[in-house]
C-alpha positions in Angstrom: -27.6 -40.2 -89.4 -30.4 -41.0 -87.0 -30.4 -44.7 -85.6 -33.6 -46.3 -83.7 -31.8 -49.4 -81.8 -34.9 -51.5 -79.9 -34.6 -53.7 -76.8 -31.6 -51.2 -76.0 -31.5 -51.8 -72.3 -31.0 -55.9 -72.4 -27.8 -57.3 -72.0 -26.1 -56.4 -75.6 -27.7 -53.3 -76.1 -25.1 -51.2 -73.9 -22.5 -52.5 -75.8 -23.9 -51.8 -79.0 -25.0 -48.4 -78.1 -21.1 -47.6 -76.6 -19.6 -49.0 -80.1 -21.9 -47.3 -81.9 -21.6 -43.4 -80.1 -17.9 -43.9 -80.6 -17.9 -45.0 -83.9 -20.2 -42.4 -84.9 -20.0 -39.7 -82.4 -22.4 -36.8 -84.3 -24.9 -39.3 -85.0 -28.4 -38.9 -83.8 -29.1 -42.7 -81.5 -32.7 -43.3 -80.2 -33.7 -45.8 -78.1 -36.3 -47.5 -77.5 -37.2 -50.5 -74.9 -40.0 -52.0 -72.6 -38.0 -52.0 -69.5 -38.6 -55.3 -68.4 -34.6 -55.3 -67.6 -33.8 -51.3 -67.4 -33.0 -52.0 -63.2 -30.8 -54.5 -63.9 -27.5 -52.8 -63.8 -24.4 -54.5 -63.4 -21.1 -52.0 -62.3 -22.2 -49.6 -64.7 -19.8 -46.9 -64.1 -22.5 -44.7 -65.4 -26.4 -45.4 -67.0 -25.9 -46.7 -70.4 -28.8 -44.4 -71.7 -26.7 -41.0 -71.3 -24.7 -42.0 -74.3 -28.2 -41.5 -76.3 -30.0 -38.6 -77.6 -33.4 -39.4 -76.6 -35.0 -43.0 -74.7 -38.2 -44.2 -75.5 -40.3 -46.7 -73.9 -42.7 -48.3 -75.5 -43.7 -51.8 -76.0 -42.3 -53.0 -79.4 -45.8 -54.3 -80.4 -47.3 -50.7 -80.1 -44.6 -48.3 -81.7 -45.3 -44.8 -81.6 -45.7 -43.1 -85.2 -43.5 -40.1 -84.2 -40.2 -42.1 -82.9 -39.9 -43.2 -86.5 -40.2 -39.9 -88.1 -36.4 -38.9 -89.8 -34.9 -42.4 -88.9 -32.7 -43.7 -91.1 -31.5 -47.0 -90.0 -33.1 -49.5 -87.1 -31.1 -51.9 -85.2 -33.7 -54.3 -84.2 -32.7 -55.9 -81.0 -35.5 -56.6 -79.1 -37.3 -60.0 -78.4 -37.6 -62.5 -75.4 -34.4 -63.4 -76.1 -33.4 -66.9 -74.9 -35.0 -70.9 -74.9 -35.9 -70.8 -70.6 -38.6 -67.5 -71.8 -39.4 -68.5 -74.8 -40.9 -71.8 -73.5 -42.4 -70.3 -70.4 -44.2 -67.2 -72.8 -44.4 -68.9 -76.2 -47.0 -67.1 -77.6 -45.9 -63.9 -76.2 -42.2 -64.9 -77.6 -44.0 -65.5 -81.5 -46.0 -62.3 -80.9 -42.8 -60.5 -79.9 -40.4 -62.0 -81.4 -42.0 -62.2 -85.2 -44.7 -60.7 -85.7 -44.0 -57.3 -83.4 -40.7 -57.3 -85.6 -42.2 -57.9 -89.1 -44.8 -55.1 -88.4 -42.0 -52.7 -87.1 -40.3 -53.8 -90.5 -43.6 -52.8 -92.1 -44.1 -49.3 -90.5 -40.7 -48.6 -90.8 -40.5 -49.0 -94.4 -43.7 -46.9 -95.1 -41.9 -44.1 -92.6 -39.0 -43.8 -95.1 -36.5 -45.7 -92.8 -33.9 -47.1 -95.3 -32.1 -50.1 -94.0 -33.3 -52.7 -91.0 -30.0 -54.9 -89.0 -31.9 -57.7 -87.4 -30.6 -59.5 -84.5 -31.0 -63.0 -85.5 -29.3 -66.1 -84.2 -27.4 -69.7 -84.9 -29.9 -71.4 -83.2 -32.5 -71.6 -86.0 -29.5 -74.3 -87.2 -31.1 -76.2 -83.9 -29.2 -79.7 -84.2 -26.8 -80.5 -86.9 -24.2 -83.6 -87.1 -23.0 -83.5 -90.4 -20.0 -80.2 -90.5 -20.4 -76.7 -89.9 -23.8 -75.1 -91.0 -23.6 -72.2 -93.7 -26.5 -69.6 -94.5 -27.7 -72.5 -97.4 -28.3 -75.2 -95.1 -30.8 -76.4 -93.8 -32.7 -75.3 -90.9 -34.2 -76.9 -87.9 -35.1 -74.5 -85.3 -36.2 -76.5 -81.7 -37.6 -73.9 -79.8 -39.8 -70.7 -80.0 -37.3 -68.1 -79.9 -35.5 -70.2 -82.9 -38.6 -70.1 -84.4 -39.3 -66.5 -84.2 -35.9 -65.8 -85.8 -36.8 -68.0 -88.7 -40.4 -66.9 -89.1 -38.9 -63.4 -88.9 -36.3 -63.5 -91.7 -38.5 -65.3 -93.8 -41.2 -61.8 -93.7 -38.3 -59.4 -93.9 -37.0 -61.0 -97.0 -40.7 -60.0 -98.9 -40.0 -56.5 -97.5 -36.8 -55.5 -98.6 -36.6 -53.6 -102.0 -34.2 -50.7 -103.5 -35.6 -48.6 -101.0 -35.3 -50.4 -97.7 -32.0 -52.8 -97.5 -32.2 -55.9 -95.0 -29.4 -57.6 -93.0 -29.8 -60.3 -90.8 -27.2 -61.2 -88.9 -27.4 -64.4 -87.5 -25.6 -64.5 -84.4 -24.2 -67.2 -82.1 -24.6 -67.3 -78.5 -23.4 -64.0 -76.2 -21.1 -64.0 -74.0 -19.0 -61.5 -71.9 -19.3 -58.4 -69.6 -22.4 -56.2 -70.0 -23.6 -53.1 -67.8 -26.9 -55.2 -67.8 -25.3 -58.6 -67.0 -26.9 -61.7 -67.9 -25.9 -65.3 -66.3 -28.4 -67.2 -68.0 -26.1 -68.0 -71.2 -23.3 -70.8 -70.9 -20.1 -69.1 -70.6 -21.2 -66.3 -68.3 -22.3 -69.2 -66.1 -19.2 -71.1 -66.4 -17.4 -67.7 -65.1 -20.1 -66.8 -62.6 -20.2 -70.7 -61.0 -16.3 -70.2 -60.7 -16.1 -67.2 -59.4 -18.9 -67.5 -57.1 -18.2 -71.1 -55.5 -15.0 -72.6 -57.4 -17.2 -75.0 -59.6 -18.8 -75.1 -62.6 -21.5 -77.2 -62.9 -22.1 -78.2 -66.4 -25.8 -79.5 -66.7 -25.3 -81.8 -69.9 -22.8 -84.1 -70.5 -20.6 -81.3 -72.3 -21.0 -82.8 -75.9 -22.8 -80.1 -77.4 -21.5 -77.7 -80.1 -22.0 -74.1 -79.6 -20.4 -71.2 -81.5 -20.1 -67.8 -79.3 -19.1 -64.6 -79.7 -18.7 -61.6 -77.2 -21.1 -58.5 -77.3 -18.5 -56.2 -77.9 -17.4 -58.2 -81.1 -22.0 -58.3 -81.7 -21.6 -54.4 -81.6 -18.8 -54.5 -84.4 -21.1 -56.5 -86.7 -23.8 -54.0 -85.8 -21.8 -50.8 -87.3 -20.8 -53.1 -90.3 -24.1 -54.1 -91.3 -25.2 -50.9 -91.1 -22.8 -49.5 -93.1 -22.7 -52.0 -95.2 -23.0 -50.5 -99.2 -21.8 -54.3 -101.5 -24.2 -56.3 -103.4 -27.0 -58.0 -101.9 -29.3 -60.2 -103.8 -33.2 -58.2 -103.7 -31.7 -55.8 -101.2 -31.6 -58.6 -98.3 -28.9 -60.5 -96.7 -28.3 -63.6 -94.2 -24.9 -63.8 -92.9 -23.6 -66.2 -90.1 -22.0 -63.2 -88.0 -18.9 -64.9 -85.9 -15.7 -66.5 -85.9 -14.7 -69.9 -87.0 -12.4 -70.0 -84.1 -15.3 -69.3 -81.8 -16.6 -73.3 -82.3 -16.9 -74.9 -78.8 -18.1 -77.9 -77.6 -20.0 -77.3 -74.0 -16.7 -79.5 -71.9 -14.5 -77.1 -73.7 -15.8 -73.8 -72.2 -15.8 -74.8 -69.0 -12.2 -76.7 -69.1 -11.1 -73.4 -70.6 -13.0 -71.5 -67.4 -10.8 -73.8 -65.1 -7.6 -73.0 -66.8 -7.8 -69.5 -66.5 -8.9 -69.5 -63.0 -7.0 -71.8 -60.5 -8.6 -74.2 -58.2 -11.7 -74.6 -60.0 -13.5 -77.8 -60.1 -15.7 -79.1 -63.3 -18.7 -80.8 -62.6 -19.9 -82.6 -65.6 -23.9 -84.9 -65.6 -22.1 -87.6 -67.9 -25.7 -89.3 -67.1 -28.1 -86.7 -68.7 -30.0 -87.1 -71.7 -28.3 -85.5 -75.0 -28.6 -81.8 -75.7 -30.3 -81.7 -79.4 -29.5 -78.1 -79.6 -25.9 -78.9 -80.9 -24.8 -77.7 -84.3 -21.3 -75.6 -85.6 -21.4 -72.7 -87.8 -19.3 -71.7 -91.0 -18.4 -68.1 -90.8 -16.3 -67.6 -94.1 -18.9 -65.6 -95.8 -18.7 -63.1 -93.2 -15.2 -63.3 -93.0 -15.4 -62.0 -97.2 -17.7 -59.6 -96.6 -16.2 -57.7 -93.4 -12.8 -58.6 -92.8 -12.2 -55.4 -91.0 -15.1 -56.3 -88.6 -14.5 -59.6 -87.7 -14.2 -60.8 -83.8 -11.2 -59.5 -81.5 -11.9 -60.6 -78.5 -10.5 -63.8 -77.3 -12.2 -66.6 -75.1 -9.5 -65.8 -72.4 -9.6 -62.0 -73.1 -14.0 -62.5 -72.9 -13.8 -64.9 -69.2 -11.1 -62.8 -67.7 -13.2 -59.9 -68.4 -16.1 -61.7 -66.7 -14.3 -62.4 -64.1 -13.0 -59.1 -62.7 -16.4 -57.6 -63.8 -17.8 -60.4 -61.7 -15.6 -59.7 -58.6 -15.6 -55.6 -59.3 -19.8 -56.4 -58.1 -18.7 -58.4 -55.0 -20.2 -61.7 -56.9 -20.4 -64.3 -54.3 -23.9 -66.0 -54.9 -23.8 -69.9 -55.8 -27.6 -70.0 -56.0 -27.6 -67.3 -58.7 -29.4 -69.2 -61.0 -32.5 -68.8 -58.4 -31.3 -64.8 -58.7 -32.3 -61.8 -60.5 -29.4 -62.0 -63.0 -31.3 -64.9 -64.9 -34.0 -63.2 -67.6 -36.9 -65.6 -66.5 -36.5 -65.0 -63.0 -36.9 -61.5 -63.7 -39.8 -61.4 -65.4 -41.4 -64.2 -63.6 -41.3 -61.8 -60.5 -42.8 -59.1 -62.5 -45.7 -61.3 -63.2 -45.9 -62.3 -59.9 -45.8 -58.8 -58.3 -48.4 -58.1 -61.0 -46.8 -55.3 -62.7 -46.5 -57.4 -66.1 -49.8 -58.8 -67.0 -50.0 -62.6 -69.3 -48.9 -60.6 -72.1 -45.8 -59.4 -70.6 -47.4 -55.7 -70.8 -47.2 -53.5 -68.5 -50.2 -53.0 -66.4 -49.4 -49.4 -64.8 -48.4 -46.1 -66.9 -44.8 -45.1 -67.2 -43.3 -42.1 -69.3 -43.1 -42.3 -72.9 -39.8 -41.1 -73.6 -36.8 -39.1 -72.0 -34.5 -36.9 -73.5 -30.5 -37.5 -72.8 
């Protein structure tokens, strides 16, 4: 089995490509990736990549002809993947995000590739009052990466047939310990504002629903859905990926933060405008469809693991939302050095692939 897994060198990708080499150790995995985040490694005991058989980069809007030659299965996880870089890039973010992915879908397809996992997400749910959302309701995406994810389903859907099976897994917000650590997601910044200074700051008034899950538990999903041989209506399927259990509201996380680690103060803005990106999700159909793959790693388990991963670094930065372990500053400083141009391409060469 040869698997192409995009946007392998953000924050889940390591995970997924650890799960997947154990999981399947004689399969043939490919990546491929921009870069934008390949330097930012986080105590990686060793480069993620090595566990690959050969690393491309290539910008996910310009795919080389030859890296899809004999795949089988893609794991589509690239995109400017949160609401901070979608706003500041949202063209870019659309061009990326949907129609990049659609015409990888496309390509793919006419290449002979057989099944497409797309990494989509809760968020096209956007703000929801009324009970937990399942794949029927309604959507109401608020931003332009929730957009994208919509727009993006809603193509794939008109390419899947007998000959090329869809599954989009719509997942809630990360969480938890990466090789490529991000801190611009909420629990990771609960964990990181404790650890760091003994406070979480929590920027809204707490109220908002969020469901999470941690990339290890992502990863799981990942080998399920691409394994995955039951009936799908036209070949394509939308599933809520997560845990019912894994329902927070915002105060929640970070009162859970405090608990585990002693001493910590929570700083809640009981005086800031409502969050509209609020919403809870019902996970039972993906509770039918893969028991055996549903999330095992606890909220304590997922900060604890933060934590020490946090401390194993020698974390001690209270400004690190101004730091380089937030996405947009990253790529803001790219721009700025000039070595990303307004479309977030590169403007210098770099090599088109490496073999592990």
């Amino acid at each position: 089995m040869r698997i192409l897994i995009t946007g392998n060198m953000g924050y889940v990708g390591p995970s997924v490509v650890r799960h997947l080499r154990a999981v399947h150790p004689h399969a043939k995995l490919i990546g491929l990736d921009m870069g934008y985040f390949a330097h930012c490694l986080t105590n990686a005991a060793t480069l993620p990549e090595t566990l690959l058989d050969r690393q491309h980069y290539a910008d996910v809007r310009n795919v080389p002809d030859e890296v899809l030659a004999d795949v089988d299965a893609i794991v589509h996880l690239a995109a400017i993947s949160n609401d901070p870089m979608g706003n500041a890039f949202e063209d870019v973010t659309l061009e990326i995000n949907h129609r990049a992915s659609v015409a990888l879908a496309r390509k793919a397809k006419a290449a002979g590739v057989s099944r497409f996992v797309f990494a989509s997400s809760c968020s096209v749910y956007g703000f929801a009052e009324e009970g937990a959302r399942t794949e029927q309701s309604e959507l109401n995406p608020l931003t332009a990466y929730a957009r994208s994810k919509v727009f993006t389903e809603r193509d794939l859907a008109e390419l899947a047939d007998k000959n090329f099976a869809v599954v989009c897994l719509r997942f809630p917000t990360a969480c938890g310990m990466s090789d490529r650590l991000r801190l611009d997601l909420v629990l990771n910044d609960f964990v990181a504002g404790a650890v760091a200074s003994r406070k979480i700051t929590v920027l809204s008034d707490g109220s908002p629903w969020r469901p999470l899950i941690n990339v290890r538990d992502m990863a799981r999903a990942i080998e399920w859905a691409l394994n995955f041989g039951g009936e799908m209506k036209d070949h394509y399927l939308v599933v809520n990926a997560g845990s019912q259990v894994w329902n927070y509201q915002v105060k929640d996380l970070a009162e859970a933060v405090a608990r585990l680690l002693p001493g910590v103060e929570v700083s809640i803005n009981r005086n800031a405008q409502p969050d509209k990106r609020s919403y809870r999700v019902d996970f039972k159909l993906y509770e039918t469809l893969a028991p055996r793959h549903l999330p095992q790693v606890s909220l304590a388990t997922t900060i604890l693991d933060l934590k020490d991963g946090l401390e194993g670094m020698r974390f001690t930065d209270p400004g690190f939302r101004d730091s380089q372990l937030m996405r947009l500053n990253v790529l803001t400083q790219l721009r700025q050095q000039g070595q990303l141009n307004d479309q977030l391409a590169w403007t210098g060469a770099f090599p088109k692939s490496v073999h592990a």
